[in-house]
C-alpha positions in Angstrom: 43.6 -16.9 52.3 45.6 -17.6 49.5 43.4 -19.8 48.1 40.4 -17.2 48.6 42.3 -15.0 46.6 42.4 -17.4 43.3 39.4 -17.8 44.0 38.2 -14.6 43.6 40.9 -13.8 40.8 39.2 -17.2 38.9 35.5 -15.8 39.7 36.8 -12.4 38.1 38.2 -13.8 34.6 34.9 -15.9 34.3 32.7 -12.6 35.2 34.9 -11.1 32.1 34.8 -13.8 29.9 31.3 -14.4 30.4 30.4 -10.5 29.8 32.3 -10.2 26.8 30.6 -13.1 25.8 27.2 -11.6 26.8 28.2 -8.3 24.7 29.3 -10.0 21.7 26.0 -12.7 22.5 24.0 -9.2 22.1 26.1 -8.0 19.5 25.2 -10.8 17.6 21.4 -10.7 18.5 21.0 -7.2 17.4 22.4 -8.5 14.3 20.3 -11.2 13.8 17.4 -9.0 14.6 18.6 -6.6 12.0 18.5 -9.2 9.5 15.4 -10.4 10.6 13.7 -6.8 10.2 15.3 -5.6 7.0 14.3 -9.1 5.6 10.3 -8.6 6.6 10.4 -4.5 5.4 11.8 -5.6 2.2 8.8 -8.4 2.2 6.5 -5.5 2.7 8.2 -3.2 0.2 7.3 -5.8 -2.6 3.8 -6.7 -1.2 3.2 -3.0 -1.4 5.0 -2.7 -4.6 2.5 -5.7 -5.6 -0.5 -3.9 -4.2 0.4 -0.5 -6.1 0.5 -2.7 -9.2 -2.8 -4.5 -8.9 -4.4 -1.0 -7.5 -3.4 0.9 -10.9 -4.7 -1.8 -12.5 -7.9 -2.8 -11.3 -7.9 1.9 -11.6 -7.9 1.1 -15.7 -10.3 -1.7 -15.9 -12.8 0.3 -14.0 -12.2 4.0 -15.9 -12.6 1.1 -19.4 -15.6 0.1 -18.2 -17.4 3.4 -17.0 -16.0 4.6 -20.7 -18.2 1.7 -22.4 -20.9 2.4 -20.1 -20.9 6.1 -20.9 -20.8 5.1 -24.6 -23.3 2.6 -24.4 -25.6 5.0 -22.6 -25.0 7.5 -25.7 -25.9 4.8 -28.1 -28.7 4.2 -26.4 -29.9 8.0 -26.3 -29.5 7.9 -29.9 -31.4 5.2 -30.4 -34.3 6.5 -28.3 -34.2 9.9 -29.9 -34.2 7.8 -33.6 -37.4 6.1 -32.6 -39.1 9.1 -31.1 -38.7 10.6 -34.3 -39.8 8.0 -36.5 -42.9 7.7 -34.8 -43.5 10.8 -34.7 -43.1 11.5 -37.9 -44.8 8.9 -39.8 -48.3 9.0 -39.6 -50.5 5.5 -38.5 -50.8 3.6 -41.7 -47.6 3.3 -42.8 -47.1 0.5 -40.3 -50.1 -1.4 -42.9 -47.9 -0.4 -45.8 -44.9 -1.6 -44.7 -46.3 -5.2 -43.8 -47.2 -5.3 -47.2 -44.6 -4.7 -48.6 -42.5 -6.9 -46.5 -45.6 -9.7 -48.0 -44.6 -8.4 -51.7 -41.0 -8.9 -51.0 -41.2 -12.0 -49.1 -43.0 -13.7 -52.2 -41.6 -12.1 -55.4 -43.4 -12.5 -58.3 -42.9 -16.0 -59.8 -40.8 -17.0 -62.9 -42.4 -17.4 -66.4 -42.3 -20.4 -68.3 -40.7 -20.3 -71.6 -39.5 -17.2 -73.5 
């Protein structure tokens, strides 16, 4: 009986030791899971962080680029318009005259000998 007893008194420490053990064993895992966690949100945090940057960034290149566009499309407009109204407004045989005068100025009248 008396040996039953210890027994049972022995079985009981070791039931106590091993749940503190367990407690502080889950103590220690919701720790390290903690860690864990707060390390991979404060990955994300800077990959969104990263992601913010790169979005307001990529935000300015393409408002530069519809700005050009819309410029070059004004340029272009103005252009047109320019041509409409030089052909309209000169009549047909200018186009003669101005050939020969690009002739005239292409060969300028040559140099004289002697004074």
């Amino acid at each position: 009986m008396r040996e039953a007893e210890d027994s049972c008194g022995r079985l009981k420490r070791e039931l106590e030791k091993e749940t503190k053990l367990r407690v502080c064993d889950k103590g220690c895992e919701a720790e390290s899971l903690q860690i864990k966690y707060s390390s991979q949100i404060e990955e994300l945090h800077m990959e969104l962080q990263q992601a913010e940057a790169d979005r307001e960034q990529l935000r300015q290149e393409l408002q530069q680029e519809r700005e050009a566009r819309q410029n070059l499309e004004c340029a272009v407009k103005t252009l047109q318009t320019q041509l409409a109204l030089k052909a309209h407004s000169s009549p047909h045989g200018d186009c003669k005259d101005t050939n020969t005068q690009t002739s005239k100025q292409s060969h300028p009248a040559q140099p004289r000998n002697g004074p």
